[in-house]
N, C-alpha and C positions, 0 to 999 in steps of 0.2 A: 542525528547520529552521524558525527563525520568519520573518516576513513583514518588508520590510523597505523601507524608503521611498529616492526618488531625485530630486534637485530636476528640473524639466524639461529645464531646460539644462544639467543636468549636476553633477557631483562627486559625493562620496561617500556610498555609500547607509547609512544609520542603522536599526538595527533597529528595529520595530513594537511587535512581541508577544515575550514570550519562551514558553520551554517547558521547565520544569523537572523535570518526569515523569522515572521513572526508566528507564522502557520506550523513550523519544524519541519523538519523530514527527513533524508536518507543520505546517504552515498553511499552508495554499492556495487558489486559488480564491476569491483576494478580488474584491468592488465598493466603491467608494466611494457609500456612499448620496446620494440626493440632499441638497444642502450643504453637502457635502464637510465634514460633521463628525463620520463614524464609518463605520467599514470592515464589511463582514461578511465572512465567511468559513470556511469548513470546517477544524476541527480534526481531527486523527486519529493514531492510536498504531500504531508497529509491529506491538505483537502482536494488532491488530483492523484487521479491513478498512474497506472507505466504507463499508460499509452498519449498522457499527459507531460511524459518526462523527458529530460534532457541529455543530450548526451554530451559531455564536458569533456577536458582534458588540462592537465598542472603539470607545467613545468616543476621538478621534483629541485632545483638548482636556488631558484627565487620564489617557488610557489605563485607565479602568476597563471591566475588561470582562464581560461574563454569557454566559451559554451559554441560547441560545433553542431550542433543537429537538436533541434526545436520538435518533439512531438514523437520520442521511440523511446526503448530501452535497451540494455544489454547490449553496448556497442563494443563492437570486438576488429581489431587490425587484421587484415588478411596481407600473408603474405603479397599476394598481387600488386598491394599496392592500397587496397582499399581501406575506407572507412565503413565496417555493415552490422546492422543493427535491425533491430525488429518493431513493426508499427501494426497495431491488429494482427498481428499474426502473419505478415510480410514482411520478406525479408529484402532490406534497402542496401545499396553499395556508391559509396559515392568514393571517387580520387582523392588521395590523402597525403601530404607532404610531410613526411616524419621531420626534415628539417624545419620548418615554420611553421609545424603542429596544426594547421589548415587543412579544408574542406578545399578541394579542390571542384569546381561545375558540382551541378543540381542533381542531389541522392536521384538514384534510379532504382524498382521495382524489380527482386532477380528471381524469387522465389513465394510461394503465396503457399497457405496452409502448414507452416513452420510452427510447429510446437513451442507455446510459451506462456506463463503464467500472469494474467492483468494483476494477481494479487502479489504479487513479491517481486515480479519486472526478470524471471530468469527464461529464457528460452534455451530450447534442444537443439544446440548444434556446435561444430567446432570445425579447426583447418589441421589438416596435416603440414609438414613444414614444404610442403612443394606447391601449397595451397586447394588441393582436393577438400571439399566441403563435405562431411557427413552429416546430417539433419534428422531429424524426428520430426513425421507431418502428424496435421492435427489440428492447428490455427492455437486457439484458446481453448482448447478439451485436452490441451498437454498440461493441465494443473491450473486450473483459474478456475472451472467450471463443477458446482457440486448441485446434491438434491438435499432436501431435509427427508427424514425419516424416523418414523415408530420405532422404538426398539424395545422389549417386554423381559420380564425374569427371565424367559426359557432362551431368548438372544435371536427369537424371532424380529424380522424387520418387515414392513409393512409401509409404501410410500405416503407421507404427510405432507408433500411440496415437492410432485415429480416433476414440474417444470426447471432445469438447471440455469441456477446463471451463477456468480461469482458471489455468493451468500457468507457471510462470516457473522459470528456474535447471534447462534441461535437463542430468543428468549422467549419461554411460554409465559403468558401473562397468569395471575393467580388464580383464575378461575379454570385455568386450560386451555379456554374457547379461542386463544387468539396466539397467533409466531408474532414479534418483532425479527425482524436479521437485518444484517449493512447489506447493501447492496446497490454502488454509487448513490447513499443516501439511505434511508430508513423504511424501510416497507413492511404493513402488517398484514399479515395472511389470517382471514377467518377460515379454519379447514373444516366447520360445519356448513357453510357453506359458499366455500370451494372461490373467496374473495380475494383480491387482493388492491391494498389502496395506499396509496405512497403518502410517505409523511412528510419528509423533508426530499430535498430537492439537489443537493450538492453533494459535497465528502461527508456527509457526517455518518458516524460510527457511533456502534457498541452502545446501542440502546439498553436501556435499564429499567424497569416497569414497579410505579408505585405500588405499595404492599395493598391496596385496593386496586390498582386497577385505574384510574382515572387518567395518569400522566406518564408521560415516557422521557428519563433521565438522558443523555448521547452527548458524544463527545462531536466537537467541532473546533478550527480554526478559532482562536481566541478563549477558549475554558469550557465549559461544560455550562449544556442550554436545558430546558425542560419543553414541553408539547404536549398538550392535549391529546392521548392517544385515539381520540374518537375522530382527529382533526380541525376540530374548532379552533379558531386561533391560530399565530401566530407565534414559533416557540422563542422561549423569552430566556436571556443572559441569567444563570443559576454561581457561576464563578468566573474571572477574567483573569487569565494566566498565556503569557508566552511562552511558555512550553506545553507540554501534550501533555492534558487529565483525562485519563478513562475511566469511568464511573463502573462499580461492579453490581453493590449490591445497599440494599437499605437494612436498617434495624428493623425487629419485625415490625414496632408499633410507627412505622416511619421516620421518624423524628433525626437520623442519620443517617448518610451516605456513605460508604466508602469507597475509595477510589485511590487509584495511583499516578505520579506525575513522572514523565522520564525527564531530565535538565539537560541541558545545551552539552553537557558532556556524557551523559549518557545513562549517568545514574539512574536509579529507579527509589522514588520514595513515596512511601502508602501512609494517606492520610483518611482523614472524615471530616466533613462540613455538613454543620446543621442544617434542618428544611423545616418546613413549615408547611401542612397542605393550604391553597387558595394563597 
């Protein structure tokens, strides 16, 4: 999903940036510098988190653009002069040249426990125009960080996974006995007894569980893969797409999937592709 410009008073918004990676991903989290003649902005890929991502900048005049800071998000100009942005939950400041849009010498460490999200790449903080820094501490428990939990008709809640880490895509498998959730990759929680055992190993997202139970649908870099939910094996190519397929839900008797793909410009379109168990 690239960045994408809107006059003030209105009509049709024109794309910025493009993104022609084969994995997809984001641009977010822009400012216009001052003079309004280039954007910055955090780059990042599906199968890498923010703290995997980039911090860029485009000339707004030619659209040429470079990549200033390898490994933060949310890079924001400080009056002062700086380039500062956030890595795990630290916040980095490096000298920045608004004339040749450069990193000036090696980001430096100014602040630690800055509130910010791994799932969405936003952190808490901002500059007054004299450059005074206001902050929300916290590291990654400023919005990245959740639990799973019970929740009954009466709206009682009861912990099912109080261990917190950055969990999206809760799925109970058909029998109950078992959580799929993303969490840098695929992990299933037995909460009978109180396991937990990684499935896959990288970005992959948004597991989906066969109508028995045997296999786990998820999206990954290149189209949507299946796995062995026991762990057995090796999970194996289910469709091949350059753009992003998220798999939701099967037919009851399995026999199809349904899922949605976003496209290079940002559409979103909901299909099915047939399966086959074994």
């Amino acid at each position: 999903v690239p960045l994408s410009r809107v006059p003030s008073a209105g009509g049709a918004p024109t794309a910025v940036t493009e993104f022609g990676q084969l994995e997809g991903g984001t641009h977010r989290w822009p400012q216009i510098l001052p003079g309004g003649k280039a954007v910055l902005f955090t780059a990042h890929t599906y199968s890498a988190g923010f703290d995997e991502a980039n911090i860029e900048v485009m000339s707004l005049a030619d659209h040429r653009r470079k990549t200033l800071v390898r490994g933060g998000t949310f890079g924001r100009y400080s009056p002062s002069g700086h380039l500062v942005y956030i890595n795990k939950g630290t916040l980095f400041a490096a000298p920045f040249d608004l004339d040749t849009l450069a990193v000036r010498g090696t980001p430096s460490p100014v602040l630690d426990q800055v509130a910010y999200s791994r799932g969405i790449g936003s952190a808490q903080f901002d500059f007054s125009r004299s450059g005074t820094l206001v902050y929300e501490s916290g590291g990654a428990g400023g919005g990245g960080l959740f639990t799973a939990q019970w929740l009954d008709g009466a709206g009682r809640t009861q912990p099912l996974l109080a261990k917190a880490d950055n969990y999206l895509y809760p799925r109970l498998s058909p029998d109950g006995r078992r959580l799929a959730v993303s969490a840098a990759g695929i992990w299933i929680y037995d909460w009978q007894r109180d396991t937990m055992a990684r499935l896959t190993f990288s970005g992959e997202a948004a597991p989906v569980w066969s109508p028995d139970g045997r296999y786990i649908v998820f999206r990954a870099p290149g189209g949507m893969f299946w796995t062995r939910s026991d762990g057995a094996g090796k999970p194996q190519s289910l469709t091949q797409s350059k753009v992003r397929q998220t798999p939701y839900s099967f037919t009851p008797e399995g026999k199809r999937l349904a899922f949605h793909e976003i496209t290079a410009t940002g559409l979103i379109h909901l299909g099915t592709v047939p399966v086959e168990s074994d």
